[in-house]
VOBA-1610 file (N, C-alpha, C; in pm, whole numbers, padded with zeros to 5 digits, always signed):
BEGIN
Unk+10988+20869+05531Unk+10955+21011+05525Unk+10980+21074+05663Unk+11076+21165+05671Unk+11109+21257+05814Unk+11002+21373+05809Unk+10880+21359+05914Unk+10771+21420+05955Unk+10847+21546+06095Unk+10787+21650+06077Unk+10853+21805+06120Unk+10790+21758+06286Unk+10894+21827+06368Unk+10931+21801+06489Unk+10836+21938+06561Unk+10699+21934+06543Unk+10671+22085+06583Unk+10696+22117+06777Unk+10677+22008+06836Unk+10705+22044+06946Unk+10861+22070+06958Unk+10927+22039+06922Unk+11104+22097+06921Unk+11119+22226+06889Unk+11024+22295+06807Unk+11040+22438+06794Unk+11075+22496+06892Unk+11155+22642+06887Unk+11155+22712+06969Unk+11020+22822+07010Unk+11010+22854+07135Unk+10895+22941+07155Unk+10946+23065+07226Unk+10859+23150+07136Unk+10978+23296+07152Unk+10894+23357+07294Unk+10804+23310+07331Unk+10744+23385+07496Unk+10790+23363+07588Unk+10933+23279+07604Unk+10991+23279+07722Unk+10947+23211+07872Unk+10857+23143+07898Unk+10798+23087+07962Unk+10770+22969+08043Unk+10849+22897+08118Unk+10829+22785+08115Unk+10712+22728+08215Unk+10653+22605+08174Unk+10539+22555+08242Unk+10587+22434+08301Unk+10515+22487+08427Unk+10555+22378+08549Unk+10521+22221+08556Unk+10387+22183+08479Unk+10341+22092+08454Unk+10272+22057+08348Unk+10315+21968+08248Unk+10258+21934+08121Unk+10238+21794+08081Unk+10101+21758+08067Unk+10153+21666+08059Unk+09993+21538+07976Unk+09994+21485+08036Unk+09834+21378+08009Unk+09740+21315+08156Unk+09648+21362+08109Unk+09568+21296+08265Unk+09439+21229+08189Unk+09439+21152+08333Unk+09300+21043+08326Unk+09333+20972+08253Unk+09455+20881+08183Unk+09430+20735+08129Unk+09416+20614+08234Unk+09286+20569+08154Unk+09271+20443+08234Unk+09365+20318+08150Unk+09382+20262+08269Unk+09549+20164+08241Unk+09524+20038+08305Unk+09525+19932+08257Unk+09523+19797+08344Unk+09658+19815+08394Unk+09683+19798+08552Unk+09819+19754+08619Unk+09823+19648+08687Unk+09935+19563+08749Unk+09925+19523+08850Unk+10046+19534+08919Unk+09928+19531+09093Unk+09997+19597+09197Unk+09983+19478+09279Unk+10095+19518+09383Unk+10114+19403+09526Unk+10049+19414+09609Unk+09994+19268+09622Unk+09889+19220+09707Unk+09962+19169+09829Unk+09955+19142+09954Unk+10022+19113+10063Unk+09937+18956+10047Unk+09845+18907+10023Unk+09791+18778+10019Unk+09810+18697+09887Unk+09798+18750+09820Unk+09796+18710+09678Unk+09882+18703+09612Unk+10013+18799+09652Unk+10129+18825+09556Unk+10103+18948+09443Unk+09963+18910+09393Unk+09994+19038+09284Unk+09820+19015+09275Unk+09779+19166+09216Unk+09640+19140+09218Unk+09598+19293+09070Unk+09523+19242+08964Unk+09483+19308+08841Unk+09406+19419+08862Unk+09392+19511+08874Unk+09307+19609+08882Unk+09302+19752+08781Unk+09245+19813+08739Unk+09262+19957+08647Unk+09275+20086+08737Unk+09361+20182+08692Unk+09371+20271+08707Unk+09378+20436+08630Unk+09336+20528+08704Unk+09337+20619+08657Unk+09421+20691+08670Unk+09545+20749+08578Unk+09688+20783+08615Unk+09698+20942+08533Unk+09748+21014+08596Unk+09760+21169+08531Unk+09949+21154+08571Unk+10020+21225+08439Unk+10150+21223+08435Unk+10214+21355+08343Unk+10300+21419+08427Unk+10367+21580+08371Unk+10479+21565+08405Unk+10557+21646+08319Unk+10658+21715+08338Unk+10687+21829+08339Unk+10775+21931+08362Unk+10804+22074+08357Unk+10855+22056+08183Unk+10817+22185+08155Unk+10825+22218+07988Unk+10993+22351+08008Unk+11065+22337+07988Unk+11190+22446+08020Unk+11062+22548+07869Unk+11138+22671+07896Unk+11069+22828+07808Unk+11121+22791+07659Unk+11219+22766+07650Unk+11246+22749+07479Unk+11169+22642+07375Unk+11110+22550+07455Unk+11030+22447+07379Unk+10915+22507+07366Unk+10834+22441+07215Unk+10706+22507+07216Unk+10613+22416+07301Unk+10575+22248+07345Unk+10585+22167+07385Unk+10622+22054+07416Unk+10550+21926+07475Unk+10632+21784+07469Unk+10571+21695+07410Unk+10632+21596+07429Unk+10586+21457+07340Unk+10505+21369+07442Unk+10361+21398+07390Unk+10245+21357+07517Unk+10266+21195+07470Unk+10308+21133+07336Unk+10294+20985+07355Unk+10414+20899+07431Unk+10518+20937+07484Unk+10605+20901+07557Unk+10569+20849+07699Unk+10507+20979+07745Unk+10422+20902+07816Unk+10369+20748+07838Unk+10286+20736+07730Unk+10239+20618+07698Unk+10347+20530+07730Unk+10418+20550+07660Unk+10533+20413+07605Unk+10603+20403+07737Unk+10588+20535+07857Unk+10659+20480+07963Unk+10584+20379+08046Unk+10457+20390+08018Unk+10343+20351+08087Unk+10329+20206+08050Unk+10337+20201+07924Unk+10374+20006+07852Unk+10476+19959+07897Unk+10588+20025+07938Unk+10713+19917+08023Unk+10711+19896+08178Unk+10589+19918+08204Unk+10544+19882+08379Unk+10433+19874+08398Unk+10373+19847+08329Unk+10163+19765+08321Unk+10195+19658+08387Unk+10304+19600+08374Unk+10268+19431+08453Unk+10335+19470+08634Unk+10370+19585+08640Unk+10362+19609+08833Unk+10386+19718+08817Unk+10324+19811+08869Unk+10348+19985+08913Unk+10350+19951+09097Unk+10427+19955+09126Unk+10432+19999+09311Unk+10492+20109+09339Unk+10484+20090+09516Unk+10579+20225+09590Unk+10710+20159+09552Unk+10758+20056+09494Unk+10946+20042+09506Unk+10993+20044+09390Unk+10880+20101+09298Unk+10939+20120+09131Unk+10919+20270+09099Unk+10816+20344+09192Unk+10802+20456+09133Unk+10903+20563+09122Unk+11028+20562+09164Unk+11106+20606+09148Unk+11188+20623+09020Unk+11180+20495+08948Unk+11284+20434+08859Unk+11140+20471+08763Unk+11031+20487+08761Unk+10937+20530+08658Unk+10922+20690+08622Unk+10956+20754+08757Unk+11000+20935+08765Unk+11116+20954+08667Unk+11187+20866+08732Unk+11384+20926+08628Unk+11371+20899+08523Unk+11277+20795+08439Unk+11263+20766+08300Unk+11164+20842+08282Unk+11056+20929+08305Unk+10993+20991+08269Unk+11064+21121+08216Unk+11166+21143+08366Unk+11249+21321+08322Unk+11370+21248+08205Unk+11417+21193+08201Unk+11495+21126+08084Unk+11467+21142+07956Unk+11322+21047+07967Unk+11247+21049+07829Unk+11195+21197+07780Unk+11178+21289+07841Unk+11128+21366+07861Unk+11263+21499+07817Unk+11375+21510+07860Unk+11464+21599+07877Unk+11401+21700+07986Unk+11343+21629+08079Unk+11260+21752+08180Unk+11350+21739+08285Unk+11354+21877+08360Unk+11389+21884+08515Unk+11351+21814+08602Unk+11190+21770+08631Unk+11082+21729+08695Unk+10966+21674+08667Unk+10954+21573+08707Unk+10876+21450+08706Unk+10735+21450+08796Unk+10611+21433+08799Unk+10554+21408+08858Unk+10422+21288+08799Unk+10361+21233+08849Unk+10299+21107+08857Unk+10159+21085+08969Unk+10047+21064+08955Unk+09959+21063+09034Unk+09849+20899+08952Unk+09826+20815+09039Unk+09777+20680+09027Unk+09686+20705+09122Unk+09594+20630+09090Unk+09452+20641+09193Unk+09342+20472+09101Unk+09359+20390+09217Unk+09314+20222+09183Unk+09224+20186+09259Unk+09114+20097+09230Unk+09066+20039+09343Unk+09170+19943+09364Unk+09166+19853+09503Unk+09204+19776+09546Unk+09104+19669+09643Unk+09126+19543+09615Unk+09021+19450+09706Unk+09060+19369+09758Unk+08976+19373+09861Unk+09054+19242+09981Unk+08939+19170+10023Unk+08952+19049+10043Unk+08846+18972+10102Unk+08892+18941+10215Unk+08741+18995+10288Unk+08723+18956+10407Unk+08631+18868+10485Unk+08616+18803+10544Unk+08526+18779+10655Unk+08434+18809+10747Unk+08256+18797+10715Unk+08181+18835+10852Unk+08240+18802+10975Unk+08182+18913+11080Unk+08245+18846+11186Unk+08235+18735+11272Unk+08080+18687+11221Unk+08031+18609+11285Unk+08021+18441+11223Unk+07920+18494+11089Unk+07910+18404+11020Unk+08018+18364+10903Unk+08134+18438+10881Unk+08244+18396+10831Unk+08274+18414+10669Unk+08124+18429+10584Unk+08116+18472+10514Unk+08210+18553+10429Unk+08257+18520+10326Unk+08380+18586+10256Unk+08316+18680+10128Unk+08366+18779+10101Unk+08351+18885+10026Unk+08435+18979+09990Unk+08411+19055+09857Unk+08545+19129+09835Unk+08507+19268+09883Unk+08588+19345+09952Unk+08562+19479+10016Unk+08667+19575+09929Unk+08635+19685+09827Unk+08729+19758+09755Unk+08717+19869+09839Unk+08846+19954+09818Unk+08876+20035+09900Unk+08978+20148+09764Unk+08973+20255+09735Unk+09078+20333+09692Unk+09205+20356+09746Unk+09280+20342+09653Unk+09448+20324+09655Unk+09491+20452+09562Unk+09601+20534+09665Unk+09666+20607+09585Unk+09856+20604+09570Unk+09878+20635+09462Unk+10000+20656+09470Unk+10065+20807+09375Unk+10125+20933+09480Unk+10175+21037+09405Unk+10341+21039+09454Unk+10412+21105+09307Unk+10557+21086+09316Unk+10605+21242+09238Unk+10678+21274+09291Unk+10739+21391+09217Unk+10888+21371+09271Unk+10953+21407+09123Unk+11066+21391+09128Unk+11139+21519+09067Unk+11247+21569+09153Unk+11347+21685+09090Unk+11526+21655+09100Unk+11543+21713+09211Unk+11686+21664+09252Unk+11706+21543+09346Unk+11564+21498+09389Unk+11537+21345+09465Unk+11410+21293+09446Unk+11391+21200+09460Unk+11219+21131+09451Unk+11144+21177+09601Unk+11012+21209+09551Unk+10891+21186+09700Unk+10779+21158+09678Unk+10801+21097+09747Unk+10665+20939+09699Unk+10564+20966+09838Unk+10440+20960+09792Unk+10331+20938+09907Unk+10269+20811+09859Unk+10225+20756+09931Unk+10137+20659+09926Unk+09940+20695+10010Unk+09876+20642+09995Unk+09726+20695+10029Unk+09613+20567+10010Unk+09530+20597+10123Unk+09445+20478+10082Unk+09299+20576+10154Unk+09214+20545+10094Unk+09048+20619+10141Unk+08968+20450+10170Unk+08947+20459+10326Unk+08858+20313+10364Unk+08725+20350+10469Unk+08619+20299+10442Unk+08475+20368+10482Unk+08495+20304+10624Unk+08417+20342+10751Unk+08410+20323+10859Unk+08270+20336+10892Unk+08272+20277+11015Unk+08136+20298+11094Unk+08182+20409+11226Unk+08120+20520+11241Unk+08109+20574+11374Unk+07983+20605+11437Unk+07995+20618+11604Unk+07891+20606+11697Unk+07888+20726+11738Unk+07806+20840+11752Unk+07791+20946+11807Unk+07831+20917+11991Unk+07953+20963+12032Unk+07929+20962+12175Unk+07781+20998+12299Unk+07793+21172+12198Unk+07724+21232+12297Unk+07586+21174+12259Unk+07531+21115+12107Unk+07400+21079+12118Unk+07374+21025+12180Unk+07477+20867+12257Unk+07492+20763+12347Unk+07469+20776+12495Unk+07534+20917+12510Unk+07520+20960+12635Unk+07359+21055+12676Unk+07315+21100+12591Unk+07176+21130+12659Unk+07091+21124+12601Unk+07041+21012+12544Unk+06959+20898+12485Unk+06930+20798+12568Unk+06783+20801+12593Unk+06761+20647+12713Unk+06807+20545+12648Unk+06777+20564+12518Unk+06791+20438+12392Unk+06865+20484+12314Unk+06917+20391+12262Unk+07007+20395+12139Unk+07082+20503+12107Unk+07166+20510+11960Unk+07204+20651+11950Unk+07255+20650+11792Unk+07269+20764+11745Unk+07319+20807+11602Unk+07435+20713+11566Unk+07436+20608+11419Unk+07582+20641+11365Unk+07566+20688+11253Unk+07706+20644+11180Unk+07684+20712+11009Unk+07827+20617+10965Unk+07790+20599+10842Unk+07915+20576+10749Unk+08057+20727+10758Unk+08158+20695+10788Unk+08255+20765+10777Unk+08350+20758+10718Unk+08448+20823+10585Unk+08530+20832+10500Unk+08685+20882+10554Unk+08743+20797+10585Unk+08861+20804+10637Unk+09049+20793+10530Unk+09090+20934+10511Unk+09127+20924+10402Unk+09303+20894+10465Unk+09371+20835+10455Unk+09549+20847+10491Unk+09671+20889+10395Unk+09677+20962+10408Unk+09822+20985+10342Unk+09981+20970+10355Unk+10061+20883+10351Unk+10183+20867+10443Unk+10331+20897+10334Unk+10407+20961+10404Unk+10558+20958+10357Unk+10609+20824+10440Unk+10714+20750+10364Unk+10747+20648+10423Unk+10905+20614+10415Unk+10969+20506+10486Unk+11155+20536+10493Unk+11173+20404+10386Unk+11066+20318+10404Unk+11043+20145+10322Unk+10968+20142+10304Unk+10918+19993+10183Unk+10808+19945+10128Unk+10753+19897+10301Unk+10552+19926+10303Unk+10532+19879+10371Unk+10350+19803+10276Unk+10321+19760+10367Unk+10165+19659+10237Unk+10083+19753+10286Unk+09998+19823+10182Unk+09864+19891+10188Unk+09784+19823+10267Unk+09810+19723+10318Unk+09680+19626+10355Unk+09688+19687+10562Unk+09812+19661+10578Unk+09875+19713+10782Unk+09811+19840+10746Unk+09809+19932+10657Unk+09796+20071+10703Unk+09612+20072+10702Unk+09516+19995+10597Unk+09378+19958+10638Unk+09333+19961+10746Unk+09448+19827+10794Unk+09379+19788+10945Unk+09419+19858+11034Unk+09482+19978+11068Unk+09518+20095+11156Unk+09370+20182+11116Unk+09333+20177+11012Unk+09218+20319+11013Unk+09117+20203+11050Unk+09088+20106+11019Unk+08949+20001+11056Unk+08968+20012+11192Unk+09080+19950+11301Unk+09074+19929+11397Unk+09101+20065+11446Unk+09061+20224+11381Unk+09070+20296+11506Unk+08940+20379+11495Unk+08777+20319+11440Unk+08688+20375+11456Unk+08596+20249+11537Unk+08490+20294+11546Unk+08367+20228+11606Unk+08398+20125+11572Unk+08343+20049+11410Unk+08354+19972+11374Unk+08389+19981+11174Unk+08434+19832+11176Unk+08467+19843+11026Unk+08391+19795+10964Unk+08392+19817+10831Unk+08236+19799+10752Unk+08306+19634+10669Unk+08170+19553+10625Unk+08210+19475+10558Unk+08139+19466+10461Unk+08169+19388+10341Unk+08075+19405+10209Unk+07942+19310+10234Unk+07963+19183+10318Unk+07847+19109+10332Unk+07801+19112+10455Unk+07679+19088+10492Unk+07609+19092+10637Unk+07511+18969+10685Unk+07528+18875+10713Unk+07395+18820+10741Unk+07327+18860+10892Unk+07237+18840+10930Unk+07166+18883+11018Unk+07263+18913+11186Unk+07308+18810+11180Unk+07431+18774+11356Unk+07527+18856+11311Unk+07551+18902+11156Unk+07658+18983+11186Unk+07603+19103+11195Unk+07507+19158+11173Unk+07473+19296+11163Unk+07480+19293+11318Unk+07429+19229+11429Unk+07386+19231+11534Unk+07533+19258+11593Unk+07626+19165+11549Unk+07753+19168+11604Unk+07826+19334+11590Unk+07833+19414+11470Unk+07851+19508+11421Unk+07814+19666+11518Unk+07660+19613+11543Unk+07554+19738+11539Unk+07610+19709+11711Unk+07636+19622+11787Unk+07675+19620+11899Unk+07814+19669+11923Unk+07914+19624+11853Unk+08030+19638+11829Unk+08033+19820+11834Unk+07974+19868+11766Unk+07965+20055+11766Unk+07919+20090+11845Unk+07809+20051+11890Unk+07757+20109+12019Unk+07812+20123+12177Unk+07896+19951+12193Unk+08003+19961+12274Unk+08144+20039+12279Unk+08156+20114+12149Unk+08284+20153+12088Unk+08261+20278+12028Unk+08155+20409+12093Unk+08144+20562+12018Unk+08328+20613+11996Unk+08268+20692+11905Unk+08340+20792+11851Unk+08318+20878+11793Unk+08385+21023+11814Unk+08360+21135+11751Unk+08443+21116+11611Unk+08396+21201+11545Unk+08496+21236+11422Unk+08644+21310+11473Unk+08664+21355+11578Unk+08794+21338+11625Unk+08902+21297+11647Unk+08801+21163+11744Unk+08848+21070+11803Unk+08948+20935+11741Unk+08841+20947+11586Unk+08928+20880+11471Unk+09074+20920+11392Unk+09050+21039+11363Unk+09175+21099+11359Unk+09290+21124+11442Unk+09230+21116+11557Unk+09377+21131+11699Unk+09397+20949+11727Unk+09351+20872+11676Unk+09321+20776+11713Unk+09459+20648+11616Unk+09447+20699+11476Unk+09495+20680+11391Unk+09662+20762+11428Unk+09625+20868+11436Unk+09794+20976+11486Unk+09842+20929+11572Unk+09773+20890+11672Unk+09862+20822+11757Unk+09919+20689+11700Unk+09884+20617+11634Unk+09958+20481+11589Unk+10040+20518+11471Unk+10022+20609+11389Unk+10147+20638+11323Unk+10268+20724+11377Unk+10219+20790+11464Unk+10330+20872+11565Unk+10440+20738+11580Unk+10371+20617+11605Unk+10431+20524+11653Unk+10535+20450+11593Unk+10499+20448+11439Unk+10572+20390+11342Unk+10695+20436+11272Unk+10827+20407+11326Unk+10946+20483+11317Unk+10958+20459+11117Unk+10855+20422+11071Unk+10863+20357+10913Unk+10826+20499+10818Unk+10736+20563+10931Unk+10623+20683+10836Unk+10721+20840+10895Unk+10757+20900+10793Unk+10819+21020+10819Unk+10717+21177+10854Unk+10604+21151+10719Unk+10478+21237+10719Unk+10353+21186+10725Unk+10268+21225+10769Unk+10127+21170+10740Unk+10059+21286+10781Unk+09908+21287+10672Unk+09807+21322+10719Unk+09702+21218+10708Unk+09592+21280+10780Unk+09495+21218+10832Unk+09366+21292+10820Unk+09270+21234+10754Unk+09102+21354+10758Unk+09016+21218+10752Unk+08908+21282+10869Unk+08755+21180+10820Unk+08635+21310+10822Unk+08548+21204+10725Unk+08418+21273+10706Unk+08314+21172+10724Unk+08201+21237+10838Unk+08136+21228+10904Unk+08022+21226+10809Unk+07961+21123+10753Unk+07814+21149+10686Unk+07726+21143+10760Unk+07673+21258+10829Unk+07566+21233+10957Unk+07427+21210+10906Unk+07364+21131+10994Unk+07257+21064+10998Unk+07166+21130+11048Unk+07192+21267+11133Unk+07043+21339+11162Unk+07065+21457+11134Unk+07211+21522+11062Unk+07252+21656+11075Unk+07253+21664+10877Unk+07229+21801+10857Unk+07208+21829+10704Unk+07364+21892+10662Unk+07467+21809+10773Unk+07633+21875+10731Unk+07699+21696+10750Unk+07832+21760+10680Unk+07936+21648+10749Unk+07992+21688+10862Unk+08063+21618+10957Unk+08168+21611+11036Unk+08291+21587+10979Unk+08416+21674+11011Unk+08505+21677+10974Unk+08656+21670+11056Unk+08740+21658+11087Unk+08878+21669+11144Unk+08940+21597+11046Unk+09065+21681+11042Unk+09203+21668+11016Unk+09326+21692+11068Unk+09413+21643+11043Unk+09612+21608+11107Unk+09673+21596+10981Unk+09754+21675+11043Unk+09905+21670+10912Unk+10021+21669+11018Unk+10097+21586+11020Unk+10279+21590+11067Unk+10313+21543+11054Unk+10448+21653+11063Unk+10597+21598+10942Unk+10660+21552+11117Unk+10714+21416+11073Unk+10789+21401+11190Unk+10922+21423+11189Unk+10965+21487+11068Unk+11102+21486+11040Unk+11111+21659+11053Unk+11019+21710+11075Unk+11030+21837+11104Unk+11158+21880+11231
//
């Protein structure tokens, strides 16, 4: 039985919509692990295309079916070849794609050695027209030390958990895992999922020897991607969950180095 094609209709309002498409399916994928080789995790993936004015809409289950021929690896070195089959499948101009995963890595106390898994959010957005542009993104929690509390305090001084978010344009595949340890190693200190007592001590010392503003993290980080002839764009934002103030702390960086 041949069932009527209602999205093929024509639509007489002339109009076309920039983005159409399905959001929020959660999707088992797997993505590349720099230790592991490959590592299982779910994601939450929103996917559109441009609708040209003569269609009445599109075929939201295509989608899907593009989404079943790359469940077993979605990365930065496929998302390209997942854009052009989207505008393909699609008869669209333009492609776009947004992935957002946890990701986990085990790490090590510093002291007592202790292993644990530390998840961190992973992003990946791609839009595609007359070329692909792919960002890659990762959000990893930090420890920061109030300078100035440090400085006129007989004792001690303020920190707080801090949310350090990266966004990068890139020229090659590089591992989510190097770009972590650029935002870990450019605050106070990095957080770990387990603590026993010598490590808290190790930690809570570790920040105190090592303040930072919510600035300081962000220029801190810019400067080491300034560095990396690999990253074309990046931005950069942290947020400051302060510990005696009823606000966040905030700074942000955006540059195009190809500007």
């Amino acid at each position: 039985m041949k069932l009527k094609d209602v999205q093929n209709q024509k639509d007489p309002r002339n109009i076309e919509i920039n983005k159409v498409g399905v959001k929020r399916i959660k999707y088992p994928i797997t993505v590349m692990d720099k230790k592991n080789r490959t590592q299982h995790t779910i994601a939450t993936i929103n996917m559109y295309v441009n609708l040209p004015h003569q269609f009445k809409g599109t075929h939201m289950s295509r989608f899907i079916e593009i989404l079943n021929e790359y469940r077993n690896g979605i990365n930065i070195m496929n998302m390209s070849s997942i854009l052009t089959k989207m505008k393909q499948k699609m008869n669209a101009v333009s492609a776009h794609i947004e992935i957002m995963y946890p990701y986990f890595i085990e790490k090590e106390a510093p002291v007592t050695k202790e292993k644990s898994l530390m998840e961190y959010t992973c992003y990946l957005w791609g839009a595609h027209k007359e070329k692909a542009d792919l960002i890659a993104g990762v959000k990893v929690p930090v420890t920061t030390l109030c300078p100035c509390s440090k400085e006129i305090s007989d004792y001690g001084a303020h920190n707080q958990r801090s949310m350090v978010a990266v966004k990068v344009r890139f020229r090659r595949f590089f591992w989510i895992e190097d770009l972590i340890k650029i935002i870990e190693d450019s605050a106070s200190s990095e957080i770990y999922p387990l603590l026993k007592r010598a490590d808290e001590k190790f930690v809570t010392e570790k920040a105190y020897n090592n303040p930072m503003f919510v600035e300081d993290v962000v220029r801190n980080i810019a400067e080491k991607l300034e560095k990396d002839s690999n990253i074309t764009w990046y931005s950069v934002e942290s947020e400051n969950f302060e510990s005696i103030h009823n606000h966040s702390a905030y700074a942000f960086i955006e540059r195009d180095k190809d500007a």
